[in-house]
C-alpha positions as CSV (number, residue, x, y, z in Angstrom):
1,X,34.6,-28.3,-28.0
2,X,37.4,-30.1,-26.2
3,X,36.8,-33.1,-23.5
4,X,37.4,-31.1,-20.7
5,X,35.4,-28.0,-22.1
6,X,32.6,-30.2,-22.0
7,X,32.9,-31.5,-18.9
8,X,33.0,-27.9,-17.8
9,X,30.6,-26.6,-18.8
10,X,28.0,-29.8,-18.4
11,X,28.7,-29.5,-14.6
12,X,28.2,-25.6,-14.6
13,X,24.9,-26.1,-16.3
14,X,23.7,-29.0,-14.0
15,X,24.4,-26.4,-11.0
16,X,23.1,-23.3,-12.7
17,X,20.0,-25.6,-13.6
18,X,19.1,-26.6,-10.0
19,X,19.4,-23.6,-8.6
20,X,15.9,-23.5,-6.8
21,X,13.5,-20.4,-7.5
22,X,14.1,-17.9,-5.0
23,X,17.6,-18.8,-4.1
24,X,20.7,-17.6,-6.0
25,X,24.5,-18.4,-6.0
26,X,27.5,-16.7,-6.8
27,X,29.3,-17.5,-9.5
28,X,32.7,-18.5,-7.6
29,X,29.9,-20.7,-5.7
30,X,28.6,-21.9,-9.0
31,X,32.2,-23.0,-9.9
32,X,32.7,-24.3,-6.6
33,X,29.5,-26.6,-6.6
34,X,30.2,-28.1,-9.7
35,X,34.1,-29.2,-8.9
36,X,36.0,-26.3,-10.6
37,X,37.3,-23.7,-7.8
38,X,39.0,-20.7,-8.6
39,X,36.8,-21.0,-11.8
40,X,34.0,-18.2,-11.6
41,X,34.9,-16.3,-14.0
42,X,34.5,-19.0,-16.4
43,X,30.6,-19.6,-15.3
44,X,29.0,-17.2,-17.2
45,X,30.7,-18.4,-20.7
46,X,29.9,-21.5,-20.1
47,X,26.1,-20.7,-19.3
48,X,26.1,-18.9,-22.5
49,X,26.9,-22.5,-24.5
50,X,24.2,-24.1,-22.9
51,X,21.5,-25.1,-25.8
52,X,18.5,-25.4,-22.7
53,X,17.5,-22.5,-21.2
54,X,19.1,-22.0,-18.1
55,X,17.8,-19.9,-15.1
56,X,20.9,-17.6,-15.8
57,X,19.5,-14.7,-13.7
58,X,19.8,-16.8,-9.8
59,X,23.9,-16.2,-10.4
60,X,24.5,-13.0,-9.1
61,X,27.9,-11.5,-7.9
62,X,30.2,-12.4,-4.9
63,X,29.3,-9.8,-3.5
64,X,25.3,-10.5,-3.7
65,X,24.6,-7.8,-6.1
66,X,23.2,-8.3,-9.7
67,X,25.1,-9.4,-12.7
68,X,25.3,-6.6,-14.6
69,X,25.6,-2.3,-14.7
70,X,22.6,-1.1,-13.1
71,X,20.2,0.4,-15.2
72,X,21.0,-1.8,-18.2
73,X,18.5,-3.7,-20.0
74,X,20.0,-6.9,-18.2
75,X,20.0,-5.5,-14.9
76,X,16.4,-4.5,-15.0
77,X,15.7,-8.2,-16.5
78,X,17.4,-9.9,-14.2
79,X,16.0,-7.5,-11.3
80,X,12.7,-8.6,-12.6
81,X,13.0,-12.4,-12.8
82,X,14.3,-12.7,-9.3
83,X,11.4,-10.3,-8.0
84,X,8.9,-12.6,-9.6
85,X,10.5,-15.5,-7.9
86,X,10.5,-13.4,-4.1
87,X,13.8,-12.4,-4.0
88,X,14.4,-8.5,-2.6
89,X,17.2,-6.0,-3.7
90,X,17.6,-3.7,-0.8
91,X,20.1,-0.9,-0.9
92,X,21.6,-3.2,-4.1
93,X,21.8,-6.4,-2.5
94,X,20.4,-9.6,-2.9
95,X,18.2,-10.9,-0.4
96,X,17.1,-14.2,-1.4
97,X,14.1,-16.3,0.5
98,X,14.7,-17.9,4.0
99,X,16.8,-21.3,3.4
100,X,14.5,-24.6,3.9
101,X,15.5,-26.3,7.6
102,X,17.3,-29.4,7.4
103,X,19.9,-27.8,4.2
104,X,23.4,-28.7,4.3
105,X,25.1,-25.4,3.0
106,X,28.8,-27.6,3.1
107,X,27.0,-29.9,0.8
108,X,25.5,-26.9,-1.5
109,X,28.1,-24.7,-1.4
110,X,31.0,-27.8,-1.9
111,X,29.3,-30.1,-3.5
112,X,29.5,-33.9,-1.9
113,X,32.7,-35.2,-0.3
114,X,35.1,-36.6,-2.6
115,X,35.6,-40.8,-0.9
């Protein structure tokens, strides 16, 4: 795996791995949070590489719906998980739990400033 491969993906997991139960991200928010914009498509390869188990089913789509065909084993997994953790699908969309007061969404979504 090259240097910057690493670096890559070690961020994506860092992200993917804090992703608190009952909240999920897209994956352009994924890339986003972890210093790689324009990189989303990459996130879920670079999960996949990742030797600890990551909570891979809180990345859904940009457009808040699940990761994969609906009615596919994965879809009904992932459907699951995030049910288990609170989070709704209504009319195909994720609706994940009421944000905690006081959360910087710049900071989440953009990761910290760059000084």
């Amino acid at each position: 795996m090259s240097v910057s491969q690493t670096k890559f993906d070690t961020a994506i997991w860092n992200i993917v791995a804090n992703i608190r139960p009952g909240r999920v991200m897209g994956y352009g928010e994924v890339a986003r949070a972890a210093g790689f914009p324009r990189h989303a498509r990459m996130v879920s390869k670079a999960m996949s590489r990742s030797e600890i188990a990551l909570p891979w089913y809180r990345v859904v789509r940009s457009n808040r719906t699940l990761a994969f065909e609906v009615g596919s084993d994965a879809y009904n997994e992932q459907k699951r998980l995030l049910a288990k953790e609170g989070v709704q699908i209504i009319k195909g969309k994720v609706v994940a739990l009421e944000l905690d007061e006081g959360v910087d969404l710049d900071k989440l979504l953009w990761g910290p400033p760059d000084n």
